[in-house]
C-alpha positions in Angstrom: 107.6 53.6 -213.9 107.9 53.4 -217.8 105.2 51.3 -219.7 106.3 47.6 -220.5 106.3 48.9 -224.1 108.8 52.1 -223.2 111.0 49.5 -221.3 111.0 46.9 -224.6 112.5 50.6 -226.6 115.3 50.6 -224.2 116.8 47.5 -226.0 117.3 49.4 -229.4 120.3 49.2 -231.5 122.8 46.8 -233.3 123.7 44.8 -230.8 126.7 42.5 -231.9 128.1 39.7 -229.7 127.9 35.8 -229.9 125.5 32.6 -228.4 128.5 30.8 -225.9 126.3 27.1 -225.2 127.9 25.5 -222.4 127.0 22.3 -220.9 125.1 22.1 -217.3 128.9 21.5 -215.6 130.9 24.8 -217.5 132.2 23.1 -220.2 131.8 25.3 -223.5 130.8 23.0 -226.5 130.2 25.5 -229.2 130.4 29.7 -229.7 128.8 31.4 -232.7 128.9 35.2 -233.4 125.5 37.1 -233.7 124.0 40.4 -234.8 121.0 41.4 -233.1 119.5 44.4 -234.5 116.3 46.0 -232.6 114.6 48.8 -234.0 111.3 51.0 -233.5 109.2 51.2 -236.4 106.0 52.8 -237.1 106.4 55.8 -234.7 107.9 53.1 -232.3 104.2 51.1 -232.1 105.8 48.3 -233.6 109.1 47.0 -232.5 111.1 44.7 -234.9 114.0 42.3 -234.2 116.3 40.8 -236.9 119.0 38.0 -235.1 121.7 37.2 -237.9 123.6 34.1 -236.8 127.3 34.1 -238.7 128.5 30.6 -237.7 132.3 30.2 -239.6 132.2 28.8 -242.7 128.7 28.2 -242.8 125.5 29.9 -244.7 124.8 33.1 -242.3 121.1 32.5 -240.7 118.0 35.4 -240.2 115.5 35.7 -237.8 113.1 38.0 -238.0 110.3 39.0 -235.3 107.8 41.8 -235.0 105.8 43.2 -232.1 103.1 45.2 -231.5 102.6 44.8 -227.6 104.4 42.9 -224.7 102.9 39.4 -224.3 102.4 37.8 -220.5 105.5 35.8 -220.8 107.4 38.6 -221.1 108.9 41.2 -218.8 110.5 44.0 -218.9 112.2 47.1 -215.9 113.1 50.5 -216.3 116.5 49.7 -217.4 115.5 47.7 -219.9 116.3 44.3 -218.0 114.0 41.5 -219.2 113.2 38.1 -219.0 111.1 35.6 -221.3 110.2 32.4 -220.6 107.4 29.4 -219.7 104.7 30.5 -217.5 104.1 26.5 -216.3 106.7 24.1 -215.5 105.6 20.7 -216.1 106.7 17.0 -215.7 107.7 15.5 -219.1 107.9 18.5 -221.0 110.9 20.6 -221.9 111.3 24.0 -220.1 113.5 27.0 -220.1 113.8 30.7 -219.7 115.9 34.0 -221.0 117.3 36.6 -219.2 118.7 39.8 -220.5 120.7 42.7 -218.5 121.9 46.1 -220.0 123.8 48.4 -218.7 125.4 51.0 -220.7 126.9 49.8 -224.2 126.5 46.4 -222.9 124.4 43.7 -222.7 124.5 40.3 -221.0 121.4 37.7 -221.6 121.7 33.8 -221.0 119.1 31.0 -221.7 118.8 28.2 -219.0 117.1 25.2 -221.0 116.1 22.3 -219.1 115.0 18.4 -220.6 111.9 16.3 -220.9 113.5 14.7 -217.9 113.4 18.0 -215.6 117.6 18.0 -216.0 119.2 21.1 -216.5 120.2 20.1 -220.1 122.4 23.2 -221.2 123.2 27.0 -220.7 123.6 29.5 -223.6 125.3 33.0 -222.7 124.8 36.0 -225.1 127.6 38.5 -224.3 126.6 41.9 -226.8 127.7 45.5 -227.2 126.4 48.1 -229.2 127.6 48.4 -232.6 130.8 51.4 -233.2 131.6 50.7 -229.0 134.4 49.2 -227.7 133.6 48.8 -224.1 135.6 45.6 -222.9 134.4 42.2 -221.2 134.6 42.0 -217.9 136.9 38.9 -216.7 135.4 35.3 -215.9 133.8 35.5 -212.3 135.6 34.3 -209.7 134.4 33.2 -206.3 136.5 35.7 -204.6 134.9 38.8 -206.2 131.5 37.6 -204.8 132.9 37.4 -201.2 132.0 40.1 -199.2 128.8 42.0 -198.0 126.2 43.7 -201.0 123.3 46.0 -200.2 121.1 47.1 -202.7 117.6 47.6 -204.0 115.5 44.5 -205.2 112.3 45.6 -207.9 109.7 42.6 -208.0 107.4 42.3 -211.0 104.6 39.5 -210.6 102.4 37.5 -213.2 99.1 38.6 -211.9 100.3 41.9 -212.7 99.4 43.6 -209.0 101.8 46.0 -208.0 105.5 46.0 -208.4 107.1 46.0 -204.8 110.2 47.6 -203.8 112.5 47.0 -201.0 116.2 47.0 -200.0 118.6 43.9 -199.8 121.4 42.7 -197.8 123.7 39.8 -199.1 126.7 38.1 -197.2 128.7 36.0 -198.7 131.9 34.1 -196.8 134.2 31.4 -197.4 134.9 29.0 -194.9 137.2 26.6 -193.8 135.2 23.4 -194.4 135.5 24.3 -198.2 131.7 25.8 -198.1 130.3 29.3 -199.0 128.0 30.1 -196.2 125.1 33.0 -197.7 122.4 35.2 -195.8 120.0 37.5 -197.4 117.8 40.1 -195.9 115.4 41.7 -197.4 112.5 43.7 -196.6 111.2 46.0 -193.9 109.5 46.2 -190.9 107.4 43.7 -190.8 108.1 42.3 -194.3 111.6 41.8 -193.3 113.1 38.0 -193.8 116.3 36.0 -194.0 117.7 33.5 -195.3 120.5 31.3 -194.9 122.1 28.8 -197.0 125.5 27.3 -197.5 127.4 25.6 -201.1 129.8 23.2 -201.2 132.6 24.9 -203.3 133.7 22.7 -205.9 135.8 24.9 -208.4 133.8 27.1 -210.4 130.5 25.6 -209.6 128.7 25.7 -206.0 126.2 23.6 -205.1 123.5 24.4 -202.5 122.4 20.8 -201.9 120.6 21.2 -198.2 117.2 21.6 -199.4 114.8 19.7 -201.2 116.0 21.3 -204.5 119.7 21.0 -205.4 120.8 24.2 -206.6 124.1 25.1 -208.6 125.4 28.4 -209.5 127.8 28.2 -212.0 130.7 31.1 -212.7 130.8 32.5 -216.2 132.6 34.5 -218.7 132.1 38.3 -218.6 131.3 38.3 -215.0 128.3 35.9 -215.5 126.5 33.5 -212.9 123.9 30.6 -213.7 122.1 29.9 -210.5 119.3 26.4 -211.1 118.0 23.9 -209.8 120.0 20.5 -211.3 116.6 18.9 -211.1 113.3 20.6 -211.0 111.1 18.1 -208.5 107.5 18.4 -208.5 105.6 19.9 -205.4 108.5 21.8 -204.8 109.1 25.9 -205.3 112.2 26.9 -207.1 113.9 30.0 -208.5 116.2 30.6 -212.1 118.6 33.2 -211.7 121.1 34.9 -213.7 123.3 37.7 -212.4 126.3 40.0 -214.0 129.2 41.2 -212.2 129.5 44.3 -214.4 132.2 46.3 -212.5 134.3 45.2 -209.8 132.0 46.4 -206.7 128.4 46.6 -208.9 126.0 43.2 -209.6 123.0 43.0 -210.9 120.1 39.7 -210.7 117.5 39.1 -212.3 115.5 35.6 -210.2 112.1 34.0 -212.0 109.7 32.6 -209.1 108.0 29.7 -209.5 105.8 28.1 -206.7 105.2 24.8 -205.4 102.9 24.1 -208.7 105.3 25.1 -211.7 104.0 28.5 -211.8 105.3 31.4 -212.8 105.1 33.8 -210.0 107.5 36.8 -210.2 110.5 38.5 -211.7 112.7 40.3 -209.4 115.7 42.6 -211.1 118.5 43.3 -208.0 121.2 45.9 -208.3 123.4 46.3 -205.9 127.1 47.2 -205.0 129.6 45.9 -202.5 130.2 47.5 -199.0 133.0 44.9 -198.0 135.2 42.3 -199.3 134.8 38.8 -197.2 137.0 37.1 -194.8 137.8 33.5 -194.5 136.3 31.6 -191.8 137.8 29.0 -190.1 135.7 26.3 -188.7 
């Protein structure tokens, strides 16, 4: 595996796009074009990035920040997949996380921001190419392209820095009659192997796991985006952020931050994988 350092270099380049901030049910309240320019300096030991924000009709805005090694709160694959974000969630105190997928000329990165009051309190999605390409968006996800069965390979990455685990996955995902999305995941081997299954109510472009302890929504994007959050983060309970990006018509890829039953910061997991089978609908 690269360095975390080698993996940051995979982000380099003019990366033009826009910050989409939608509100915790979908609705888009504001879209504002962006340039994101990362580039190696230094023999690549220090790594700079420069965010131009280019609102309309307003005075442009710069960002500029430098780095000269990968901090804990920050993670990076081999692809170049990342995530960012609190190490602690904690009553009372706002809370939030990036995530960032590439894949080719493209990238896809979203910000899940939640409030004082634990509440999921907004969603911003960063949808970027590489400056001089023209590779198109992909369309706004639908549940249908979801349906199906998904096998791939899931990479974990964990805080205390032990070693990074690897291990297939399985995902089912079928509509049924009662208006719910019924969803198992394997995962593992041997004797590490585990499932899981849930069901969502369907309700439009948003499904909501609400059996557990922890409501959870996953809300269907632009670009072949999905927010998956808790509406509520409770405490004494474990929970999971994920963001994943329908980048072809058969080919996904997650990234899920793993937080235990204490608000910590656990583990990120990057998952790609590609669809075997399109899903029926179930009646009862």
């Amino acid at each position: 595996m690269r360095s975390q350092w080698e993996c940051f270099l995979q982000n380099q380049g003019s990366w033009h796009g826009s910050f989409t901030t939608f509100s915790p049910k979908g609705q888009q309240l504001k879209d504002i074009p962006s340039v994101l320019t990362i580039e190696g300096l230094d023999d690549n030991q220090k790594i700079r990035l420069t965010l131009r924000y280019l609102p309309p009709e307003q005075a442009i805005f710069n960002r500029v920040l430098e780095y000269t090694h990968v901090d804990r709160y920050l993670m990076f694959f081999d692809t170049g997949a990342f995530s960012q974000g609190a190490l602690q969630w904690a009553p009372y105190s706002e809370f939030g996380a990036e995530f960032g997928l590439i894949e080719g000329n493209r990238r896809l990165r979203m910000v899940q921001l939640y409030n004082r009051e634990s509440q999921l309190k907004q969603l911003t999605l960063i949808r970027e190419k590489l400056a001089g390409t023209d590779t198109p968006e992909r369309p706004a996800l639908t549940l249908e392209q979801l349906l199906g069965e998904w096998r791939g390979e899931a990479v974990t990455l964990y805080s205390d820095l032990r070693t990074p685990n690897i291990y297939p996955t399985h995902l089912k995902l079928q509509h049924h009659e009662s208006n719910r999305l019924v969803q198992q995941l394997t995962f593992g081997t041997g004797e590490s192997l585990g499932t899981i299954t849930s069901s969502a109510k369907i309700d439009g472009s948003i499904l909501y796991f609400d059996e557990g302890a922890v409501s959870t929504q996953v809300l269907l994007l632009p670009d072949g985006a999905s927010s998956t959050c808790p509406i509520m983060v409770k405490s004494g309970h474990s929970f999971f952020l994920e963001v994943g990006w329908l980048w072809q018509p058969n080919q996904r890829q997650r990234l899920i931050r793993s937080f235990n039953d204490k608000g910590q910061w656990v583990s990120l997991t990057l998952v790609r994988e590609h669809k075997v089978s399109s899903g029926p609908y179930i009646k009862g």
